[in-house]
C-alpha positions in Angstrom: -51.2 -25.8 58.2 -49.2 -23.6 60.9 -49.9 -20.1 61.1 -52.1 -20.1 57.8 -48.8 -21.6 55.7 -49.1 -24.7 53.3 -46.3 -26.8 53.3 -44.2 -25.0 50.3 -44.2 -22.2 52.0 -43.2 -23.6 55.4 -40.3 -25.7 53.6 -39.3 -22.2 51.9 -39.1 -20.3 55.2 -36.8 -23.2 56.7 -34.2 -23.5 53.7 -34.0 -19.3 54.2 -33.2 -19.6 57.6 -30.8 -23.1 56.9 -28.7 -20.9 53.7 -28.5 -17.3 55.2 -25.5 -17.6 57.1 -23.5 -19.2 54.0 -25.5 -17.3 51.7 -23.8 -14.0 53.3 -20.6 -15.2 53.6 -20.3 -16.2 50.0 -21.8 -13.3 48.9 -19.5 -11.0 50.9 -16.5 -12.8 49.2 -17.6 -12.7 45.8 -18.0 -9.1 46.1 -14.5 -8.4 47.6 -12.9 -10.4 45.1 -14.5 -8.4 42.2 -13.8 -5.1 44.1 -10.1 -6.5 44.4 -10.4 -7.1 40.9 -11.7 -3.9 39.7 -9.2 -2.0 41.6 -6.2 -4.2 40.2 -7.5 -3.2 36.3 -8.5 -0.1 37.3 -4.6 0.6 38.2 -3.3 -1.2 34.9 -5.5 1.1 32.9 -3.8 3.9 34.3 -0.2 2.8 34.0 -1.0 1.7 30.5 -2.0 5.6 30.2 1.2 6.9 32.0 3.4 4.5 30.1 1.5 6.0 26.4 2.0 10.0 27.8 5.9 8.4 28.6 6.6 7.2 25.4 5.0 10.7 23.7 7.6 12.6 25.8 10.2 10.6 24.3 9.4 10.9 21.0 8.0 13.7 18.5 6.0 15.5 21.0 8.8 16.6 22.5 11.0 18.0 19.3 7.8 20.1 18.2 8.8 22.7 15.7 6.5 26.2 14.6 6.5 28.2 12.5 5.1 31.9 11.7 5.0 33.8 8.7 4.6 37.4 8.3 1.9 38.9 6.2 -0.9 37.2 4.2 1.1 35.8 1.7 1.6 32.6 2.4 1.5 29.8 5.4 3.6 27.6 6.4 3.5 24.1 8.1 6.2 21.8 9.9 7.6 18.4 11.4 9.6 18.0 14.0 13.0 17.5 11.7 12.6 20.6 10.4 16.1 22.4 10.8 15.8 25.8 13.0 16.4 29.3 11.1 14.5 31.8 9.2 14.0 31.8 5.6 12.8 35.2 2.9 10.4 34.3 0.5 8.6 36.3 -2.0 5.8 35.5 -4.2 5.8 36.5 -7.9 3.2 33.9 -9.7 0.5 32.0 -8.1 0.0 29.0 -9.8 -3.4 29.0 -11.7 -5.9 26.4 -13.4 -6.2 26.6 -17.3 -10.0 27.3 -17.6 -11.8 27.8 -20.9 -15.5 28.9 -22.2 -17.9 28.7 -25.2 -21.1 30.5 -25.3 -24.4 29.2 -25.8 -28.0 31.2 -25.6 -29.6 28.4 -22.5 -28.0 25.8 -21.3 -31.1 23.4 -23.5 -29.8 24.3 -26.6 -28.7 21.2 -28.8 -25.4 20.2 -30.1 -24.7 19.4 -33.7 -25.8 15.7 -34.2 -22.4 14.6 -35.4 -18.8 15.1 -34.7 -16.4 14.6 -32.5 -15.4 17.0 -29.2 -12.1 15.0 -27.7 -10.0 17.2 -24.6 -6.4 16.6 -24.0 -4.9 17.9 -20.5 -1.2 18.3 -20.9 0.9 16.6 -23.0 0.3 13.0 -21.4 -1.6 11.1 -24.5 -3.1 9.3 -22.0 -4.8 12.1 -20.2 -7.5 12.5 -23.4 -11.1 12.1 -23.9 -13.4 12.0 -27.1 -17.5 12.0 -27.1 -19.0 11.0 -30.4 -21.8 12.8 -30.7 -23.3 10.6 -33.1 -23.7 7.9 -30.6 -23.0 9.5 -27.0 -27.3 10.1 -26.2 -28.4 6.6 -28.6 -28.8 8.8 -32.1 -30.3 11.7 -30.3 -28.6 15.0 -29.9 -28.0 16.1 -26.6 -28.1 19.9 -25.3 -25.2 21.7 -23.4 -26.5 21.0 -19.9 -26.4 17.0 -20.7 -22.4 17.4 -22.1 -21.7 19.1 -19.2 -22.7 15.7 -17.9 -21.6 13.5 -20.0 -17.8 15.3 -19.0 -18.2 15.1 -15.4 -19.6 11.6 -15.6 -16.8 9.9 -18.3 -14.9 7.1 -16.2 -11.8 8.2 -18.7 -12.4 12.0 -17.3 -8.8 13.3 -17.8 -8.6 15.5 -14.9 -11.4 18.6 -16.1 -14.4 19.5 -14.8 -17.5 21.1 -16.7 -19.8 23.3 -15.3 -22.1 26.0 -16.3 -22.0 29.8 -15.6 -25.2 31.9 -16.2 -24.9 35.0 -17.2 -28.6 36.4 -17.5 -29.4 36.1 -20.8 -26.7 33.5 -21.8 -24.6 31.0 -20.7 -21.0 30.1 -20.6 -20.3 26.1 -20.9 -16.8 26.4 -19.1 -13.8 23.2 -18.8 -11.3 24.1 -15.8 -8.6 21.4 -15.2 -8.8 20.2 -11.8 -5.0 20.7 -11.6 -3.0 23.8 -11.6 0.2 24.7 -13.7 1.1 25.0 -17.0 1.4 21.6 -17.9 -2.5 20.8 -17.2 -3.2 23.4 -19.8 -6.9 21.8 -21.6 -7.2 21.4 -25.5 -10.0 21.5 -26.7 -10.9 20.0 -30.4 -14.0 19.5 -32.3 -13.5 17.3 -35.5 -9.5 17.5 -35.2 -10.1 21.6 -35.6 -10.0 23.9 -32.8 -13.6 24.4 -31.1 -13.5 28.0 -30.5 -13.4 28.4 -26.8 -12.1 31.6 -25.0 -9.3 31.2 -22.7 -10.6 32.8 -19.3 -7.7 31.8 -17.1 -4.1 30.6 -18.6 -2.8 27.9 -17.0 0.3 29.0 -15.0 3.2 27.7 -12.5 3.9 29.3 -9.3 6.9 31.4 -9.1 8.8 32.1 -6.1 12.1 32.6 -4.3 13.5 31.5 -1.2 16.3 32.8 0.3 17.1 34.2 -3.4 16.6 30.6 -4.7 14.1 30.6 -7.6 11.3 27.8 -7.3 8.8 27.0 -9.8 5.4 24.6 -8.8 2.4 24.0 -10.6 1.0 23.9 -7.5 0.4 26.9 -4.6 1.4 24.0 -2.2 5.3 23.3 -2.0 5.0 19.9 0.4 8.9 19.8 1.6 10.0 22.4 0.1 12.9 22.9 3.2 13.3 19.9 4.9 10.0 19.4 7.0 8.7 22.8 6.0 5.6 23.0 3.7 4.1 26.0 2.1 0.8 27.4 1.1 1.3 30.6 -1.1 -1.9 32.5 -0.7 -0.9 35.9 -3.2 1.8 37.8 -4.9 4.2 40.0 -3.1 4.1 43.5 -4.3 7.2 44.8 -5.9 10.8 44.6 -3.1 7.9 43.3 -0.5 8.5 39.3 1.0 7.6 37.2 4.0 10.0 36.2 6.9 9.1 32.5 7.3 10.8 31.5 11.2 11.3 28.0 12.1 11.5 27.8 15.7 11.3 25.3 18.5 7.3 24.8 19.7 7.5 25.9 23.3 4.0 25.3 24.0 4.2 21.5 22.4 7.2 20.8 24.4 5.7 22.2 27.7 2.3 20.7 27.4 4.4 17.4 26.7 6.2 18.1 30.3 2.8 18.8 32.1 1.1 15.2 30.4 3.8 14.1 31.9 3.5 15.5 35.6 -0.6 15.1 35.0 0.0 11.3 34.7 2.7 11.0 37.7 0.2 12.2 39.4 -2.8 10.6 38.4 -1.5 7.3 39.5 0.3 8.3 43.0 -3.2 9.8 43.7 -4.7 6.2 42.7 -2.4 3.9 44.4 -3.0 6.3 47.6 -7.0 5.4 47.4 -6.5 2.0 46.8 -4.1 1.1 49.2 -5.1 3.8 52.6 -6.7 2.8 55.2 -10.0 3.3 56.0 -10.5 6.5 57.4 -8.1 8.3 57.2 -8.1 11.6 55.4 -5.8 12.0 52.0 -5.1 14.9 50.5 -5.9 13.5 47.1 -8.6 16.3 46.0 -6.9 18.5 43.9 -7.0 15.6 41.3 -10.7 14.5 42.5 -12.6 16.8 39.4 -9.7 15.0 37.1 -10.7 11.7 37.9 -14.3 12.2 38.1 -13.9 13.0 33.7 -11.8 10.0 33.8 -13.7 6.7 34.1 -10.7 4.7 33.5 -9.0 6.3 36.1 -11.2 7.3 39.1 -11.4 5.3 42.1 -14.9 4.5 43.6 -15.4 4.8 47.5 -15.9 0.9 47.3 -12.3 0.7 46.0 -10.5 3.0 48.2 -8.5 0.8 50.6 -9.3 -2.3 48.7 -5.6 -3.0 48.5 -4.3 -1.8 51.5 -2.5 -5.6 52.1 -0.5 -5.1 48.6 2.7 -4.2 49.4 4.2 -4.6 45.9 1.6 -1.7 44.9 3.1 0.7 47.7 6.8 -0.5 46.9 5.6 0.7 42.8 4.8 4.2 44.6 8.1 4.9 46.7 10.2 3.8 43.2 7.9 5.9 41.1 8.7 8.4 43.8 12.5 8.1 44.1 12.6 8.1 40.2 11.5 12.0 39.8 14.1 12.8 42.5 17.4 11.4 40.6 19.6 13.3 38.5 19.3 12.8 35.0 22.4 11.4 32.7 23.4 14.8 31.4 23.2 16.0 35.1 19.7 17.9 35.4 17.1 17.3 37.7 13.4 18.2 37.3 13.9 21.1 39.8 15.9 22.7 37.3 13.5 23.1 34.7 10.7 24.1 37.5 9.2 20.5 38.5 8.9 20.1 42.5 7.3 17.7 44.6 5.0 18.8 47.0 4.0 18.0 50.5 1.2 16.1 49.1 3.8 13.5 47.2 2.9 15.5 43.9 4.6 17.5 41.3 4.4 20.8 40.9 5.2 23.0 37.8 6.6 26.7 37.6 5.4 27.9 34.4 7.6 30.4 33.8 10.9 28.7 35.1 9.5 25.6 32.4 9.1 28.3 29.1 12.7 30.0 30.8 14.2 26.2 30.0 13.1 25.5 27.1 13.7 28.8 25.5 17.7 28.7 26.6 18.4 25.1 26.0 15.2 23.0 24.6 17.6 20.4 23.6 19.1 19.6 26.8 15.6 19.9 28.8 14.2 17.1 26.2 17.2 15.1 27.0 16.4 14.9 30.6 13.4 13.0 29.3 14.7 10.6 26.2 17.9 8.6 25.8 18.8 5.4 28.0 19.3 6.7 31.4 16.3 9.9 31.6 13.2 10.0 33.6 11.0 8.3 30.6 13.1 5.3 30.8 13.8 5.2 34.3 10.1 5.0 35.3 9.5 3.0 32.3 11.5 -0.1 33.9 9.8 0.4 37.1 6.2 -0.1 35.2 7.3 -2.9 33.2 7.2 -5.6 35.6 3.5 -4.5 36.4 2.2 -3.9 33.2 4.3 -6.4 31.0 2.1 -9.6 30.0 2.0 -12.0 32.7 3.8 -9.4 34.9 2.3 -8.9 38.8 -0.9 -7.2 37.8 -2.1 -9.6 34.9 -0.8 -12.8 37.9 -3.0 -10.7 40.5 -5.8 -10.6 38.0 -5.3 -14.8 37.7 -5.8 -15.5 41.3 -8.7 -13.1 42.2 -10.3 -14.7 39.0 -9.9 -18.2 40.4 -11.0 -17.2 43.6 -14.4 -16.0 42.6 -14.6 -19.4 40.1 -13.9 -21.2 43.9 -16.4 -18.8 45.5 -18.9 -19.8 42.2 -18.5 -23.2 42.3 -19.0 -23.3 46.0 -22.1 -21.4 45.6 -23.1 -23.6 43.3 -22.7 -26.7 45.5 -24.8 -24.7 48.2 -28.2 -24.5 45.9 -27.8 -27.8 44.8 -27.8 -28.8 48.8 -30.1 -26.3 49.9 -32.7 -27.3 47.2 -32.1 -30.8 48.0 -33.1 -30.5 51.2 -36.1 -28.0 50.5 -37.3 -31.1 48.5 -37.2 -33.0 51.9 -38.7 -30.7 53.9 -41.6 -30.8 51.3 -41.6 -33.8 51.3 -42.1 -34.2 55.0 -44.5 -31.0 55.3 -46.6 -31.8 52.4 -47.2 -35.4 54.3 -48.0 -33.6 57.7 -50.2 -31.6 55.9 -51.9 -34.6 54.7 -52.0 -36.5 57.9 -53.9 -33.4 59.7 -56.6 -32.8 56.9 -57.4 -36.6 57.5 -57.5 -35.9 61.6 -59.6 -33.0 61.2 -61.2 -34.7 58.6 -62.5 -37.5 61.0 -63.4 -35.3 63.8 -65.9 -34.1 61.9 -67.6 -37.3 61.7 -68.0 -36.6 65.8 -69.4 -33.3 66.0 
């Protein structure tokens, strides 16, 4: 037709040049309003974050307790109610599992065909088995190896387990109890009679005393045993020997608490910087850069950073977040007290060693800088909570940018339904050009 074109690909080339203009102008919308988006849940994801490290400051992670044991014989684990103070304990008796053997020539050899074998653990009459020999295998005897089995296997197993120990040239069909102390002692009875078996380890409570208080367990683990303090007795105490057990406050709990803290203040003034600067101008946000680049939810993209430059809500948020770390707290400390400074940069800065110094000479009043009513965790609390609350600024935000980009859809939508409208004219028209010169140059050649 013109310039080797037919007339859908002439139509084609005209609608292009008709729908570029809007096609670029829609386009550049629809990709600022998802940018805008982004950025906007970006930011909720990261006060979400700072408002979860907030409420572990506030609460247990805060009041950690340790505590250390001398020597091997024991351990010791705590919660955070545990009371503070040291505690002497000595070991005496470990508590032990009753276990019991018989002896057999290969673990093949049969059984009699008949009788009874019933095990009772403790005194409970409920905690009792009986296998009928007679009838256990269908009739047919069964060998050692199979009632080792049948024990492990028996839904109304009382609380024993069977095994077998080979000994070279014999073995040893042993019953343990799978619970220590003496009253999980195993009985072991073969037709109402006695069955023979040799006791290889009594069943016995743990002895011990704390503090010159003598305990008794049937177990090596005393959960609670102080308030909040749990013990693991590991071996006996030789003769005027015992542990110091020494509850003290966690130091290293409380100050990694105080530094989630300061990780997450930061975090998001570093965010709200990139999101709301200017483009190009420097910031000096690259201390936290290797932070945010392990932190999907929290790193800002280069096609975010000033994407909400013309939100000032966001940079009021970041001058109350930042005049909430300068205040003094209700018992009259202030973060610089305990080592926290801000820095040029508009972020905190710790001194270790003035942090451990605080904690170590008053843990209780450097945690209540941080819980209670009127202490930092609160106070920047309420300034997050009208962005982060359900249908608070960021979720409204989030509702307009979303209808913008259905507007921005819809209108897009309306465009191809035009544009392809009136590529079907321009066929239309084309296709009948293209018709009218084929018959022209179809005529001509009657002449030539």
């Amino acid at each position: 037709m013109i310039s080797g074109m037919n007339a859908a690909q002439f139509a084609q080339q005209l609608i292009g040049a008709d729908r570029a203009g809007k096609d670029t102008l829609y386009k550049g919308k629809l990709t600022a309003s998802k940018t805008q988006l982004d950025a906007y849940t970006l930011l909720e994801n990261n006060m979400k974050k700072m408002a979860t490290k907030l409420s572990e400051i506030g609460g247990d992670a805060a009041k950690g307790k340790i505590a250390t044991v001398t020597g091997e014989n024991a351990t010791a684990t705590v919660k955070s109610d545990a009371p503070k103070g040291n505690y002497d304990l000595s070991v005496h008796k470990l508590a032990q599992a009753h276990q019991l053997t018989k002896t057999y020539t290969s673990e093949n050899e049969l059984l009699p065909a008949s009788g009874v074998i019933s095990i009772q653990v403790g005194s409970d009459p409920t905690k009792r088995m009986e296998i009928d020999l007679a009838t256990v295998n269908g009739g047919a005897p069964i060998s050692v190896s199979q009632l080792r089995d049948v024990i492990n296997k028996q839904v109304g197993n009382p609380g024993v387990q069977a095994s077998l120990v080979r000994t070279g040239n014999q073995i040893e069909f042993m019953l343990s109890s799978k619970e220590s102390g003496v009253a999980n002692q195993v009985k072991v009875e073969f037709n109402g009679a006695d069955w023979g078996m040799t006791e290889r380890r009594a069943a016995q409570d743990a002895e011990l005393t704390l503090n010159g208080i003598d305990i008794t367990s049937s177990s090596n683990y005393l959960e609670n045993v102080v308030d909040g303090v749990s013990l693991e007795l590991v071996k006996v105490h030789a003769a005027g020997e015992s542990s110091m057990i020494k509850v003290t406050d966690d130091f290293e709990a409380n100050k990694k608490a105080v530094k989630d803290f300061v990780d997450s203040f930061n975090s998001i003034m570093t965010q709200i910087n990139q999101l709301t600067r200017s483009m190009g101008v420097k910031t000096s946000d690259s201390s936290s850069s290797d932070k945010d680049k392990e932190d999907k939810t929290t790193a800002v993209s280069e096609a975010q950073i000033g994407v909400l430059k013309g939100d000032t809500s966001i940079r009021l948020l970041q001058s109350k977040l930042r005049d909430s770390v300068f205040v003094t707290a209700a018992n009259g400390m202030r973060l610089s007290d305990i080592g926290i400074e801000i820095g040029r940069d508009g972020k905190l800065k710790i001194d270790d060693a003035k942090l451990t110094d605080s904690f170590k000479s008053d843990p209780e009043k450097v945690q209540a800088m941080f819980t209670g009513p009127d202490s930092y965790v609160k106070s920047i609390e309420n300034t997050l909570k009208p962005f982060t609350q359900f249908n608070g600024y960021i979720d409204q935000k989030q509702e307009a940018i979303n209808k913008q980009i259905k507007s921005v859809n819809d209108s897009m939508a309306r465009h191809d339904y035009q544009m392809n409208q009136k590529y079907q004219i321009y066929l239309t028209q084309f296709t009948a050009m293209e018709a009218t010169i084929n018959q022209f140059s179809a005529a001509s050649g009657l002449f030539s």
